[in-house]
Backbone as CSV, one residue per row, in Angstrom:
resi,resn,N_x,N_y,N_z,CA_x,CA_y,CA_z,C_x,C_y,C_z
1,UNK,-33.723,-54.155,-22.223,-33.584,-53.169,-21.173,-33.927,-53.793,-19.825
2,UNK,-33.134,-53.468,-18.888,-33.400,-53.840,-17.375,-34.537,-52.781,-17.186
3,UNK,-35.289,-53.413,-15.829,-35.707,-52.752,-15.053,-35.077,-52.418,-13.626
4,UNK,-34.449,-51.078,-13.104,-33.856,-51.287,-11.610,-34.419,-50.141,-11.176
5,UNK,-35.111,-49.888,-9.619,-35.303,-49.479,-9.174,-36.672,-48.664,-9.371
6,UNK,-37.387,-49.116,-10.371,-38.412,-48.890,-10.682,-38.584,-48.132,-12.396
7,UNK,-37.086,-48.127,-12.537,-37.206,-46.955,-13.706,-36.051,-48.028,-14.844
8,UNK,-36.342,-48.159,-15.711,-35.690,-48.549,-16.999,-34.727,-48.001,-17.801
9,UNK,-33.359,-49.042,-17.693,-32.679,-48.578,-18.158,-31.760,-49.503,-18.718
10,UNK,-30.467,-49.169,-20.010,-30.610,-49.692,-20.751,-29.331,-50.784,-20.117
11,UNK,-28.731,-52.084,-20.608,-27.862,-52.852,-20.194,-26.440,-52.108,-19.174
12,UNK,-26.350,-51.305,-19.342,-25.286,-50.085,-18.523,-26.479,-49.253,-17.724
13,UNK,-26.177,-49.952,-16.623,-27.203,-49.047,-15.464,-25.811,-48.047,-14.918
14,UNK,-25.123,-47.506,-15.707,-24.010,-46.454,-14.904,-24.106,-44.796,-15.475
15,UNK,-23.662,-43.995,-14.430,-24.356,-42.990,-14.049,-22.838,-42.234,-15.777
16,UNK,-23.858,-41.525,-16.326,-23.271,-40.657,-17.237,-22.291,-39.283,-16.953
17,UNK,-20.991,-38.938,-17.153,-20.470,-37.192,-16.617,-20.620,-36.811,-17.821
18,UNK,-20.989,-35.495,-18.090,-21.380,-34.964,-18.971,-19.636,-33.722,-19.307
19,UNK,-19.276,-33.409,-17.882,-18.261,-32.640,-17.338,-17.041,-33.478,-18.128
20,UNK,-16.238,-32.753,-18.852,-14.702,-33.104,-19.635,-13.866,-32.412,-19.356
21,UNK,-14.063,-31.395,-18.397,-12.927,-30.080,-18.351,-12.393,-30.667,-16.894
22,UNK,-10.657,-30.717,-16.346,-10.311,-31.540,-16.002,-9.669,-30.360,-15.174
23,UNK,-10.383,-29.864,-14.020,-9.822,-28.905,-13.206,-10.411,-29.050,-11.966
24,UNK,-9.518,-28.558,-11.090,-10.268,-28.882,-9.577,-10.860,-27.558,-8.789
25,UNK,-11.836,-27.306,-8.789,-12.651,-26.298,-8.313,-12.424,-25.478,-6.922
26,UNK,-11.695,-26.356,-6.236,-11.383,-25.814,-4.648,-9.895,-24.713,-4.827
27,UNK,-9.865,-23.846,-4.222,-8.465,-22.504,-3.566,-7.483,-23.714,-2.820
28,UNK,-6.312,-23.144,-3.416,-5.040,-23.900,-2.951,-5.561,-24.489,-1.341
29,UNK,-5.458,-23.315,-0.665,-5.853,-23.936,0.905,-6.727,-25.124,0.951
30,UNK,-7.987,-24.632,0.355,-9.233,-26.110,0.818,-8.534,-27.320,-0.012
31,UNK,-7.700,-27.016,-1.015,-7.369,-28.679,-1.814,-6.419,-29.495,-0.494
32,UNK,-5.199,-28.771,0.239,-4.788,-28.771,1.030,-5.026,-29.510,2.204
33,UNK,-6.162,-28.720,2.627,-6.809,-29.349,3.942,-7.376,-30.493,3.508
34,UNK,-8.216,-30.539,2.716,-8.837,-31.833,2.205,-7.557,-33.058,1.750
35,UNK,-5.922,-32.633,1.368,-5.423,-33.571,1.004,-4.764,-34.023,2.624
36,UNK,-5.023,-33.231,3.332,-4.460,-33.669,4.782,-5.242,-34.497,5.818
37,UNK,-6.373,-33.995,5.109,-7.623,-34.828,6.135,-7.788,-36.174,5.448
38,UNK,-9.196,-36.167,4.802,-10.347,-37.018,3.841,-9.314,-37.664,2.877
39,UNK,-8.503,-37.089,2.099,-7.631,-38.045,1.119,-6.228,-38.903,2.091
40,UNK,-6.028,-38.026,2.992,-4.921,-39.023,3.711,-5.337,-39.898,4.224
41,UNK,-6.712,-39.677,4.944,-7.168,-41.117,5.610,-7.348,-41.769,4.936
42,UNK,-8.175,-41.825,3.477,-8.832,-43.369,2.880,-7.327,-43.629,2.102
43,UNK,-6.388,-42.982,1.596,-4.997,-43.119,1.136,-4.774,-44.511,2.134
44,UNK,-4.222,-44.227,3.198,-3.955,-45.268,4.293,-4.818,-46.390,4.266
45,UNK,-6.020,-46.615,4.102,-6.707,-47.413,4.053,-6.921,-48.573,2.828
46,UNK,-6.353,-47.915,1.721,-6.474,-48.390,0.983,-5.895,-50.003,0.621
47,UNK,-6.724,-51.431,0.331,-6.116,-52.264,0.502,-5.094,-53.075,-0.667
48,UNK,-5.925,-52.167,-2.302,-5.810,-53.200,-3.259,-6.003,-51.812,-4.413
49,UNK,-5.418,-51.606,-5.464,-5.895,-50.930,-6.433,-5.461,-51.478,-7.509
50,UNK,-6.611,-51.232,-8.122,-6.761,-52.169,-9.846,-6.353,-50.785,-10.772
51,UNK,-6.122,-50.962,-11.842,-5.986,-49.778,-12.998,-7.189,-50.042,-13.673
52,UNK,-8.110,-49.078,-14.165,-9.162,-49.544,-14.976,-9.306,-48.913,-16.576
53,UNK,-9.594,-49.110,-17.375,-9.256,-48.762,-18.886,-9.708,-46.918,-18.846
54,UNK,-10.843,-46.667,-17.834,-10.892,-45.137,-17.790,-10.650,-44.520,-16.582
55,UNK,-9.313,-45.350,-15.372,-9.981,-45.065,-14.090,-9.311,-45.842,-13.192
56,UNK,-9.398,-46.094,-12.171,-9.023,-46.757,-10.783,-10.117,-47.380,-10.080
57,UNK,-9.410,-48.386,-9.455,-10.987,-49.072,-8.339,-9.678,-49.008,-7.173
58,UNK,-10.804,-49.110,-6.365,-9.550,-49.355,-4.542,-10.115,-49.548,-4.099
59,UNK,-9.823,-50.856,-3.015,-10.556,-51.956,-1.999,-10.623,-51.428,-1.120
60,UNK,-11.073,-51.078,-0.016,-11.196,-50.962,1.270,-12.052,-52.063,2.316
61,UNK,-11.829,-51.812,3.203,-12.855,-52.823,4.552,-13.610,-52.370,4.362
62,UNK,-14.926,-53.052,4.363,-16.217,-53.086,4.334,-16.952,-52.436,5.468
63,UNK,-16.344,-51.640,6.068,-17.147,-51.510,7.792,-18.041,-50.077,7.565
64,UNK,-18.809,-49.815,8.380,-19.289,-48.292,8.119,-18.407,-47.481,8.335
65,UNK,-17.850,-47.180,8.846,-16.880,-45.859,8.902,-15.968,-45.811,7.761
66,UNK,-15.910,-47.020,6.889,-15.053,-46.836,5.477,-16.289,-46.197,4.624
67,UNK,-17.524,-46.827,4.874,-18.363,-46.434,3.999,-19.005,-45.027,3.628
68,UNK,-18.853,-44.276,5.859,-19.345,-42.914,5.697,-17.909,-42.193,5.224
69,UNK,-16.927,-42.792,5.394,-15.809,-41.654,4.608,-15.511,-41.548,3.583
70,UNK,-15.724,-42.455,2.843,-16.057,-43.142,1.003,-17.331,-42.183,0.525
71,UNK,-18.174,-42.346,1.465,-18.888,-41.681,1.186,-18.923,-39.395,0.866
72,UNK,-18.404,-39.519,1.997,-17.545,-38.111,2.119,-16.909,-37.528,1.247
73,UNK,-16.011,-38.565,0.992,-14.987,-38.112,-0.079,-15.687,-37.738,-1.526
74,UNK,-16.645,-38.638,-2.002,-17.606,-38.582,-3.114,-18.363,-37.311,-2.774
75,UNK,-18.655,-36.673,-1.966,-19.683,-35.711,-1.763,-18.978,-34.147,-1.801
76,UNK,-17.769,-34.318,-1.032,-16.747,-33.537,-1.662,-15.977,-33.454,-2.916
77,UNK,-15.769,-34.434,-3.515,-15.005,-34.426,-5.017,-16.419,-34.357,-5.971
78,UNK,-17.509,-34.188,-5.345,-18.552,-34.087,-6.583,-18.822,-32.302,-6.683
79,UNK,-18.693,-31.948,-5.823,-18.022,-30.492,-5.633,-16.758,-29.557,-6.544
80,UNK,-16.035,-30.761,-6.590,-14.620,-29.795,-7.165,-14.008,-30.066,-8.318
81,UNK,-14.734,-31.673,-8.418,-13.977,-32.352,-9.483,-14.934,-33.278,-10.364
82,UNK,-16.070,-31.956,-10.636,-17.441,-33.009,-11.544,-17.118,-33.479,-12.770
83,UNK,-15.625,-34.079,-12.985,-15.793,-34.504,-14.039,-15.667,-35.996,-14.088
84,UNK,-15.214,-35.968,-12.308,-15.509,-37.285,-12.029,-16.254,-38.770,-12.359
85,UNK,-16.375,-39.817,-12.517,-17.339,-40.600,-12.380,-17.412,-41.604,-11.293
86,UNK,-17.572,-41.911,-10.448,-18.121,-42.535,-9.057,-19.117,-43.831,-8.947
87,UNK,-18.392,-44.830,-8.572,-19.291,-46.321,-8.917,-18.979,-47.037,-7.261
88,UNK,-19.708,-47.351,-6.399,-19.400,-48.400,-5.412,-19.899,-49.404,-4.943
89,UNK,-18.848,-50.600,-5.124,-19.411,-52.076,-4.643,-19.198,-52.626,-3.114
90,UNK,-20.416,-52.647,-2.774,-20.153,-52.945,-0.547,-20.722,-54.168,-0.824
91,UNK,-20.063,-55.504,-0.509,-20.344,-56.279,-0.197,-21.474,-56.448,1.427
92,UNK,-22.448,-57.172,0.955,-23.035,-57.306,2.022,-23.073,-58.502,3.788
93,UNK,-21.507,-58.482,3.597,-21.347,-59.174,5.001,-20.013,-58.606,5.338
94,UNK,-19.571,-57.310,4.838,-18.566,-56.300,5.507,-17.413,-56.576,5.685
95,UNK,-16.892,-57.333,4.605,-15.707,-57.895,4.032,-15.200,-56.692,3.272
96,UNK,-15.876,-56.230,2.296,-14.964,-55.375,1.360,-15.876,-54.425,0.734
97,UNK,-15.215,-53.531,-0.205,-15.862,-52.202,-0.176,-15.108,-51.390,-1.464
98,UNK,-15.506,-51.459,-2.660,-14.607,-50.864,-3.754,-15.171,-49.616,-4.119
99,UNK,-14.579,-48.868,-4.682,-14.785,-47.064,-4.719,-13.952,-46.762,-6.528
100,UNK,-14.450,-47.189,-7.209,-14.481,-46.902,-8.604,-13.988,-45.166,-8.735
101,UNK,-13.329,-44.527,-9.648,-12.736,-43.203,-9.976,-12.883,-43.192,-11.253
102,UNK,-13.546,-42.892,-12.112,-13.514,-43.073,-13.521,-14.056,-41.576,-14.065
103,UNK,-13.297,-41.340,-15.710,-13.491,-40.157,-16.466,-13.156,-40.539,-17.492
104,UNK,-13.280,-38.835,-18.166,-12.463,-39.114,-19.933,-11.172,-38.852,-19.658
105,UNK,-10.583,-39.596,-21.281,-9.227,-39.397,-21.204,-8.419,-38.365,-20.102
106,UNK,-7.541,-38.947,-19.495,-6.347,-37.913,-18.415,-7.232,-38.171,-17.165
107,UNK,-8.201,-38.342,-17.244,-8.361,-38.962,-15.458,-7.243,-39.979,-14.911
108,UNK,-6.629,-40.504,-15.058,-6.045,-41.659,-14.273,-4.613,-40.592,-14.034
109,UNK,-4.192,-40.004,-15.009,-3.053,-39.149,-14.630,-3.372,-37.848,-13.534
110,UNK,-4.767,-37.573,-13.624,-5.327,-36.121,-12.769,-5.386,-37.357,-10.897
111,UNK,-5.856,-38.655,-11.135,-5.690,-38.725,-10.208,-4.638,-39.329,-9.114
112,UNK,-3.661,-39.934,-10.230,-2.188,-39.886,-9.431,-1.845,-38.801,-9.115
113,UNK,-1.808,-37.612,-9.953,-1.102,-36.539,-9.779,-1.417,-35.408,-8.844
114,UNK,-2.995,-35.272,-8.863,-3.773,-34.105,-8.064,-4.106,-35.227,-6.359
115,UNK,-4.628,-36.359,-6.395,-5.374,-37.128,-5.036,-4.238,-37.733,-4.788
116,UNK,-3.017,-38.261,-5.388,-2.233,-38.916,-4.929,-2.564,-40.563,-4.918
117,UNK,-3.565,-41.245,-5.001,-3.976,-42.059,-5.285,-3.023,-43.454,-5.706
């Protein structure tokens, strides 16, 4: 077992969803606004996307304003779409910036289909 951050845990320091039900919590309108705002911008931004066996990763620039809207976006989709799972790697000299999307089975289709992704 590692030790990180003061608390022990086991070789997979990654955060568990307990959530399997594969629905998005927000009224037509707010999915809307949110796909016009927060998902169109980091959409555009996006530099590089990998397929991952439960999931998606996508590169972005490393700068803060990728980070507070990366950030955003996670704080809102933890809201609507807890079935989410959420992992991010920021390099520390602001080169690059990956934003992990991971679930159970049909996540990768919920998020082509619903985020556009």
């Amino acid at each position: 077992m590692k030790k990180q951050n003061g608390s022990v845990c086991s070789d997979d320091c990654t955060a568990k969803n307990k959530s399997d039900q594969m629905s998005c919590k927000l009224t037509s309108p707010e999915l809307q606004k949110r796909k016009e705002t927060v998902i169109a911008s980091l959409k555009q931004q996006i530099l590089e996307k990998k397929e991952l066996q439960n999931g998606y990763a996508f590169k972005f620039k490393g700068t803060d304003e990728i980070l507070d809207e990366l950030t955003e976006f996670i704080k809102t989709e933890r809201e609507c779409c807890d079935f989410f799972t959420f992992a991010m790697s920021i390099g520390g000299d602001k080169k690059e910036a990956w934003l992990e999307l991971t679930g159970a089975n049909g996540v990768k289709e919920f998020i082509t289909a619903e985020l556009g992704f």
